[in-house]
N, C-alpha and C positions, 0 to 999 in steps of 0.2 A: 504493500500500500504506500508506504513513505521511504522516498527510495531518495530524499535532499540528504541525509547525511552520510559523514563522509567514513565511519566503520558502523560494522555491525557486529554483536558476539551474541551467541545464542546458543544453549548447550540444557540438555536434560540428563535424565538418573532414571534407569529404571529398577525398580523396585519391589522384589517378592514379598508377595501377602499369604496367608492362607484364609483370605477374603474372596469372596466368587471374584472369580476372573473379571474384566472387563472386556466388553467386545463391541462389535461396528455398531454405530450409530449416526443418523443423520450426520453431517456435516466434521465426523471422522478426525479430528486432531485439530482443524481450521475453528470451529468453535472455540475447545481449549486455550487455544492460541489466541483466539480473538480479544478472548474476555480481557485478560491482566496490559495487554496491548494497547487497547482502546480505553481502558481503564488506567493505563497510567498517561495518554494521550489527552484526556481531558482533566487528569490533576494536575497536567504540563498545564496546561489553560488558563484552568485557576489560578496556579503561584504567579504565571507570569500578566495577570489581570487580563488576559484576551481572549475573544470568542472564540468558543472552543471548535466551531466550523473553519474559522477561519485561521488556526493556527492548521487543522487537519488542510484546506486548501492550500498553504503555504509548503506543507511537504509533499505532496499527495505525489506519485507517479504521475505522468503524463504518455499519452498514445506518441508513438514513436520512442520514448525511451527505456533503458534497463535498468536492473537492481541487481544491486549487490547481493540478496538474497535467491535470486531466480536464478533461470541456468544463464550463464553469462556471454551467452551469445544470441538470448531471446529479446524481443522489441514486444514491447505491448502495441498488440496489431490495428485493435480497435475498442471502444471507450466512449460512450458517451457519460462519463465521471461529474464534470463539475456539472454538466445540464441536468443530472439528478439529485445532486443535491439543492439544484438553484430552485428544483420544484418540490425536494420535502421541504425546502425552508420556507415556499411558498405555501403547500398541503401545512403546515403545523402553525406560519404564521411566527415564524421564529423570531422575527427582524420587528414585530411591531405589538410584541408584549415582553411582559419579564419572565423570566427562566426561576422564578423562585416567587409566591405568593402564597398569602393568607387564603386559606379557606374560609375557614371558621373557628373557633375558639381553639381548638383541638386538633384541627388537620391543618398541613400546610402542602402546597402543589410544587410539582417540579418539573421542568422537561431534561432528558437528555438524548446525547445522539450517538451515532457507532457507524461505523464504516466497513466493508467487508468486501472480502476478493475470496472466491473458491478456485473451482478447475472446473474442467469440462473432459472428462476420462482420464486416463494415465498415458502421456507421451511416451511414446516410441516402444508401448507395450499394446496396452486396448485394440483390438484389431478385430471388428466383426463382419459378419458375412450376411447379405439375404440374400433370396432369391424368390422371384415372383413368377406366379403360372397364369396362364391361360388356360381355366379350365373345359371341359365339356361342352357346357352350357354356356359358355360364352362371356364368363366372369372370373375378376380376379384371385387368387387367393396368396397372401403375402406370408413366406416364413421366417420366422425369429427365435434364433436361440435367447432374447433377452425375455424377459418376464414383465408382466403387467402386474405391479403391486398395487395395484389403485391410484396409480396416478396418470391416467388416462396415456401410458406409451405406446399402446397400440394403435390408438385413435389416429396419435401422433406421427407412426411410422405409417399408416394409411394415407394418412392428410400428404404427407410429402411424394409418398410413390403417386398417389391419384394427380399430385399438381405435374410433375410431370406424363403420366398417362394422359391428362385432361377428362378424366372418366368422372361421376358422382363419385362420393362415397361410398355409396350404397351397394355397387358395383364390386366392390374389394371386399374379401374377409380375411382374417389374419389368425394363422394357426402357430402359437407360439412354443417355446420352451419344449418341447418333446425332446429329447437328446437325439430320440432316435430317430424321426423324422427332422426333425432341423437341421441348418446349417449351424457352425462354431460361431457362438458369442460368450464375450467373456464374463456379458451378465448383468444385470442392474443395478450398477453401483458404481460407486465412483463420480456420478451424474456425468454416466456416460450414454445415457442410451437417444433423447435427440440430437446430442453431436455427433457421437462415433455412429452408432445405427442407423440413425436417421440418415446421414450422409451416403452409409452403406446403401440404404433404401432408393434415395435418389439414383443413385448410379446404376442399379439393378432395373427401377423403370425404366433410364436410359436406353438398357443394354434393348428391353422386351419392346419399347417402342419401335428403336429399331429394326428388331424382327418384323416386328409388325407390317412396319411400314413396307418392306420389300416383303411380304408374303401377300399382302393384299396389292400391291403393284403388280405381283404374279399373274392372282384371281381375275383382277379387274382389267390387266394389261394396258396398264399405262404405265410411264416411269415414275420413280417415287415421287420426283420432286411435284409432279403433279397431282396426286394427292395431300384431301383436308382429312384430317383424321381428329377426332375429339376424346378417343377414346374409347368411344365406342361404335360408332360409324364412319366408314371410309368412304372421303364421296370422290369423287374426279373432280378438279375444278372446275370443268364446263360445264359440271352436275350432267351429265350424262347416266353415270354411272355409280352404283354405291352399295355398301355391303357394311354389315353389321360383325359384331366380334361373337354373337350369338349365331349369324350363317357362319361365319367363318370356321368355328372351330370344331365343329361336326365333320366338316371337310377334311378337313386334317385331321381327325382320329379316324375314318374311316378310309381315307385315303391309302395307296398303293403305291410302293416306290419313293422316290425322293419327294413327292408330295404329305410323304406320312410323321407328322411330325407332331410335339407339344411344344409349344412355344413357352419358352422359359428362359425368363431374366437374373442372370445372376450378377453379384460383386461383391467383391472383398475390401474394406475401406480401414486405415488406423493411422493417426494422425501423429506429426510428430513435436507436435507443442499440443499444451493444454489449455485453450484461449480463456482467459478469467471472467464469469461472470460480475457483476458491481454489484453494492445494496447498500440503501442506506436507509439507518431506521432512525425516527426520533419516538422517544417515549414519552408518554404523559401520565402520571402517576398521583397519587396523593396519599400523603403517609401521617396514620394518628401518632401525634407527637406523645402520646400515653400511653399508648399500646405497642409502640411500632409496625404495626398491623400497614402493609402497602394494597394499594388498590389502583389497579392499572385503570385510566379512566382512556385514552386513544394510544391508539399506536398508526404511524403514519409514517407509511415504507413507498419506497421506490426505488426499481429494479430495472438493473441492465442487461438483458440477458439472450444480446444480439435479436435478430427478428423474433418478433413475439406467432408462432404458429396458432395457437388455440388459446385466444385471449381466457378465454373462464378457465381453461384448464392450470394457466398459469397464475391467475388468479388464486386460484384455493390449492394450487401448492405453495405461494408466497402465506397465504392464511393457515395453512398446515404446518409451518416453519415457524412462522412470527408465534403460534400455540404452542407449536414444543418448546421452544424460547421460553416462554415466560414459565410453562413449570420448571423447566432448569433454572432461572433467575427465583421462584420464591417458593416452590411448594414440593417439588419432588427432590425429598430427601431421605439418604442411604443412613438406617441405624443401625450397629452391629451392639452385642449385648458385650459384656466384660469376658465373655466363654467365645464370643467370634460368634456367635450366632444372628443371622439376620432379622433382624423385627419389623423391618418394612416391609414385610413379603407379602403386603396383599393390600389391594386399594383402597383398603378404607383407612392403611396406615402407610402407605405411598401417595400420596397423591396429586394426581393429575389436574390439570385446568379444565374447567367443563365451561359450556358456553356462556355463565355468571363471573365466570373469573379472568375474562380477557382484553373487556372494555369493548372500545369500537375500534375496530381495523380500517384502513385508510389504504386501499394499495394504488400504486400507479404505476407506468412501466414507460422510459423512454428504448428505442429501437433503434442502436448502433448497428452495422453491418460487419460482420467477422468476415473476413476472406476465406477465411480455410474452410469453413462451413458451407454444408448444404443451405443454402436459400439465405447465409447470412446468419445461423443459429449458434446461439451459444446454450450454456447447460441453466438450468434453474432451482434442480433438485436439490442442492444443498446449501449453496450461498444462505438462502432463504431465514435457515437459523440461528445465523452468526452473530444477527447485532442486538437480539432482546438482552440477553444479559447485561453487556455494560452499557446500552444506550438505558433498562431500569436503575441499572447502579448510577449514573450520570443522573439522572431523574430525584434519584432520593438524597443523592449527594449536595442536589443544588437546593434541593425541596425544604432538607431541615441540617443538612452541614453533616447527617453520619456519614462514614466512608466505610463501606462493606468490603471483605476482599477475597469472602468463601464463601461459596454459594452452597445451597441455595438461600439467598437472602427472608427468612423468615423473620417473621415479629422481634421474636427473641435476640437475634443476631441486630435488628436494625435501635430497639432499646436498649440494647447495651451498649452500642454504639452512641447512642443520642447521649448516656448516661455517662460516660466515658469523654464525652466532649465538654461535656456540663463539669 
């Protein structure tokens, strides 16, 4: 993110527990990382009395430059950076109220902000394949070794194969994760699957449009270049002449000789940088100066995350993120008993944020162009949960002066903090 200065040193410890392991979770190490970062980014702020956006603007990386943390021959390719924050600060209103108010007797309000860079698959590893058919009947069907967790990636590798086919949606179905029918994908994760997949996908309609177009040049006998093809009708351009992917493809299965064929699009696609998605969240909070008790009242994010394909789908994975966020910021917390036994093990003594505990969500999305991507796509899936932690801690830091510095920030932790500053 902040690539103005001029060393960096950064170094961890790993450490055996006989504590349940940890393992993958949304946003993978970049969270972790985010928190005490952006968290000592805006106590930089503070000491030095300047807004803490605009100390973050003063360092920030810029499109066309590197970091000393990155690989050191990568350029950040594309970026629209400061136009997202120039619209949270517009969506929050940052610039024309104060960052610290009275509630009421007992509550006092805060805003704060956070800034985030994830990946988009694993460079010079992620490497996935589809391949797309022409069925029977004269419709598509799209194969994926990646998986649909519920975050509409299927939808998404359709929407990209069908823009180039120029077919409906409705026209495609997508038959995923089978090992034994699929092609090799390395999987969902990583927020790798509309960069890396998705790109595979495009390049696989590619391959089958092409077939296309010279198999029905065949039928119809004209040369390609004179046919219009949508997808799913092939006309002549003097409209003469024209044929459907429904006649078409009977033809070819029961055809004899070099006419007998299934038309089948395939590619292999894995990229060798991981173009960064953006995000910036600001929080809005208000915390009982009695209780320590915090209550998210908005959260108001905006995300870069190259061409936006399936607005609502990215939408409520920006909403599914900003959620897990804040129960890592204040309510999902791990007890182990004096014997190592775990005592959070069940929800009513883990707990999560339900739709009472997250205020109002705010999302907006500007739409830089990544080269190396299909149609311009960069990844979404995990940036998404990077900046609730410290942009809440920035919130309750500015709201009543505690400074939290282990999450999850509960009552407890934010009162002895007020109590400790007193």
């Amino acid at each position: 993110l902040y690539n103005k200065g001029k060393a960096v040193r950064y170094e961890s410890n790993i450490v055996y527990t006989n504590h349940m392991a940890g393992g993958a979770f949304r946003g993978y190490g970049a969270t972790e990382a985010l928190w005490p970062l952006e968290c000592a980014v805006t106590k930089l702020a503070k000491k030095m009395g300047v807004d803490e956006i605009e100390l973050r603007l003063k360092n920030l990386i810029n499109v066309g430059e590197r970091s000393q943390v990155y690989a050191p021959d990568e350029v950040l390719e594309s970026g629209l950076l400061k136009e997202a924050i120039a619209k949270a600060k517009t969506m929050a209103r940052w610039d024309e109220r104060p960052h610290s108010w009275q509630i009421d007797e007992t509550h006092r309000g805060g805003l704060g902000v956070a800034l985030a860079f994830q990946g988009s698959g694993v460079a010079n590893v992620d490497t996935a394949s589809v391949e797309i058919k022409l069925q029977d009947d004269g419709y598509y069907t799209l194969y994926t070794g990646s998986t649909d967790m519920g975050t509409g990636a299927n939808t998404i590798l359709m929407q990209m194969a069908c823009e180039v086919l120029g077919c409906p949606i409705d026209h495609m179905t997508c038959y995923e994760a089978d090992t034994d029918v699929v092609p090799f994908d390395p999987g969902s994760y990583a927020s790798s699957t509309t960069y890396v997949t998705g790109t595979a996908a495009k390049l696989a309609a590619e391959d089958l449009r092409a077939k296309l177009l010279k198999t029905f040049a065949m039928y119809l006998e004209v040369a390609e270049e004179d046919i219009d093809f949508d997808g799913v009708t092939a006309r002549t351009k003097d409209g003469q002449k024209s044929m459907t992917t429904q006649e078409l493809a009977p033809k070819l299965m029961v055809s004899f000789g070099h006419e007998a064929q299934q038309l089948v699009g395939f590619a292999t696609w894995g990229s060798h940088t991981s173009p960064p998605p953006f995000m910036v969240g600001i929080a809005e909070v208000s915390v009982d100066t009695e209780t320590g008790q915090v209550t998210p009242l908005d959260y108001y994010a905006v995300v870069d995350c190259g061409t936006v394909v399936n607005p609502k789908l990215a939408k409520v994975q920006a909403e599914g993120g900003i959620v897990q966020g804040i129960g890592m910021a204040l309510t999902e917390e791990i007890n182990y008993s004096s014997t190592g036994r775990l005592e959070t093990n069940n929800l009513m003594r883990y707990k999560i944020p339900t739709r009472l505990d997250m205020g109002t969500l705010h999302i907006d999305f500007v739409e830089s162009h990544e080269p190396t991507g299909a149609f311009g796509v960069k990844s979404i899936g995990e940036v998404v949960i990077n900046t609730s932690c410290p942009a809440i801690q920035g919130a309750i830091l500015n709201a009543c002066g505690a400074e939290l510095t282990t999450l999850p920030m509960i009552s407890e932790k934010v009162f002895q903090a007020l109590m400790a500053k007193e």
